[in-house]
C-alpha positions, 0 to 999 in steps of 0.5 A, a space after each residue: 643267040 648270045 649275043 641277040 639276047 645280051 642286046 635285048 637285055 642291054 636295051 630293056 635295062 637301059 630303058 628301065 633305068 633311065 625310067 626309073 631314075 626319071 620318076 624318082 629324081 623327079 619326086 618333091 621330098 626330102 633329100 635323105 629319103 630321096 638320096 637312100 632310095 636312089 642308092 638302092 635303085 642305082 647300085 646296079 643289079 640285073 633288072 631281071 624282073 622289069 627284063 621278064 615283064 619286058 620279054 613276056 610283053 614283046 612275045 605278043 606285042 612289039 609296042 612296049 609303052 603299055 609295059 614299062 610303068 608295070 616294069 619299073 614299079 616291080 624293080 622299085 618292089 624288088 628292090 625295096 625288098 632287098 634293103 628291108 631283107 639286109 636288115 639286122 632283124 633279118 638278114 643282117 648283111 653288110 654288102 649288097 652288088 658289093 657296095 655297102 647294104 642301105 641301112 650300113 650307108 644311111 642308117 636303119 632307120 633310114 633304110 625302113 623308110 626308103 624301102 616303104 617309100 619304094 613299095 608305095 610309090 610302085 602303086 601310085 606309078 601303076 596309077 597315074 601311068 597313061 599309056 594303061 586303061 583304068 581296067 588294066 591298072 587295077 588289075 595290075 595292081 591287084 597282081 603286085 599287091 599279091 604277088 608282093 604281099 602276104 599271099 606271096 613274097 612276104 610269106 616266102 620270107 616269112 616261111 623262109 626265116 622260120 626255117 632256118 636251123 630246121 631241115 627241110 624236105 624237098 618240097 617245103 624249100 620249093 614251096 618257099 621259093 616259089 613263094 618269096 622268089 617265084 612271086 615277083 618272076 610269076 607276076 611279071 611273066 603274066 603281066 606283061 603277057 596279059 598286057 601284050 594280047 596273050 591268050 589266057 590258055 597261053 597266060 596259063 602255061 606261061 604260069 607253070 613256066 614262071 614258076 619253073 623259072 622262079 627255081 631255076 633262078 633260086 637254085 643258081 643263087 644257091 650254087 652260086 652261094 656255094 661256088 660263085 666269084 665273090 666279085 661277081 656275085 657282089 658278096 662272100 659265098 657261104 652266106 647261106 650256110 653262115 645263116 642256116 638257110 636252107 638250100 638246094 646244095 645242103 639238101 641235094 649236094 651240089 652235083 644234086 642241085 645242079 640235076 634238079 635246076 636241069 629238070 626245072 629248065 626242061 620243065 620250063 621250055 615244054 610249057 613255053 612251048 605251049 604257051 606259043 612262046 617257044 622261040 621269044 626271048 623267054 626261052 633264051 632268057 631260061 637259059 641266062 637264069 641257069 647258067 647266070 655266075 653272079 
């Protein structure tokens, strides 16, 4: 089973990258821009997100073309995220997948610009991609707009740099992540599920699964934040407590934590079961996102 889903998962991030390196070498502007978008987008990472969308698409359907430009416009928003988050008003880290954050290698200025660029140009990829009907790219595009927006991501970053130096219940943290993680993972589960021919009773469920899975993911970067390989995971643990966030292990301990990421996964795998998905990659992939060190 391993070894199926390391291939599925190597396919998928090759095609995404090879994708994503075409539409953006391809575009006319100026170089800098170009050469700090490129940074970000190729300084590797695990295209778990485009992978999700890819996976939920192929439980229904085995032609993927519908798929990709809603795959690789969600990682070009995924990762504009990550060089806006880097910044000194925010996060203000220096390394990210252990090369130097994007606003450290050109400079901030530089960094905001290329981050906009990259959400921008997600919509405009959405727009003019032919494999889509005009119905189909419009909600679309509604679904990023808010998964990525004020509604969804934006406010969980929001809330999230609101919350440091407080102590959180249970149930706020789960509302941030759900929010600022969740968001994007829920946008490509539907989507690409929607897009594949899924039922929406069946979209439904898949529903409750992303937003079990979001945790999962959120709670793994915890643990790993307290006790990953700094090589592997691309940056110094303890970063989390270093910025005052709050997190799974500081509310729960470690051993707490690691319960709590079980009832999610288990939470996860009965509502693929009922969205007819039980034995797609989905379910392999909950797995990955559990017990993922890096």
């Amino acid at each position: 089973m391993q070894e199926r889903l390391n291939q599925f998962i190597s396919e998928q991030k090759v095609a995404v990258q090879q994708e994503l390196r075409q539409h953006l070498h391809g575009l006319d502007i100026p170089e800098r821009l170009k050469a700090s978008m490129l940074y970000s987008v190729e300084a590797g990472g695990k295209r778990l997100r485009p992978v999700l969308l890819l996976a939920a698409y192929q439980a229904y359907s085995n032609d993927t073309k519908r798929a990709l430009a809603p795959a690789i416009a969600l990682e070009m928003v995924h990762t504009y995220s990550l060089i806006h988050d880097d910044l000194p008003a925010m996060d203000n880290d220096d390394l990210r997948r252990g090369q130097p954050t994007n606003h450290k290698m050109y400079d901030e200025a530089t960094a905001i610009l290329a981050g906009d660029a990259l959400l921008t140009y997600s919509f405009e990829l959405i727009v003019n991609d032919p494999h889509l009907t005009d119905s189909q790219k419009v909600r679309t595009i509604q679904l990023l707009s808010e998964a990525s927006g004020p509604k969804g991501m934006v406010a969980g970053q929001m809330l999230d740099m609101k919350a440091e130096h407080k102590a959180l219940t249970l149930e706020e943290l789960e509302t941030i992540h759900t929010l600022k993680t969740g968001a994007l993972l829920r946008f490509a589960i539907s989507t690409g599920a929607s897009l594949g021919g899924a039922e929406p009773e069946q979209i439904n469920h898949l529903g409750l699964f992303a937003y079990h899975l979001g945790l999962i993911f959120q709670v793994q970067d915890d643990i790993l934040d307290v006790s990953g390989d700094p090589d592997k995971i691309g940056k110094p643990v303890g970063s989390d407590e270093a910025n005052n966030k709050n997190t799974y292990p500081k509310l729960l301990g470690l051993e707490g934590a690691k319960a709590k990421k079980n009832h999610y996964v288990h939470k996860a795998k009965e509502s693929l079961y009922h969205a007819g998905a039980a034995s797609s990659y989905l379910a392999l992939l909950t797995d990955y996102f559990s017990s993922r060190d890096y």
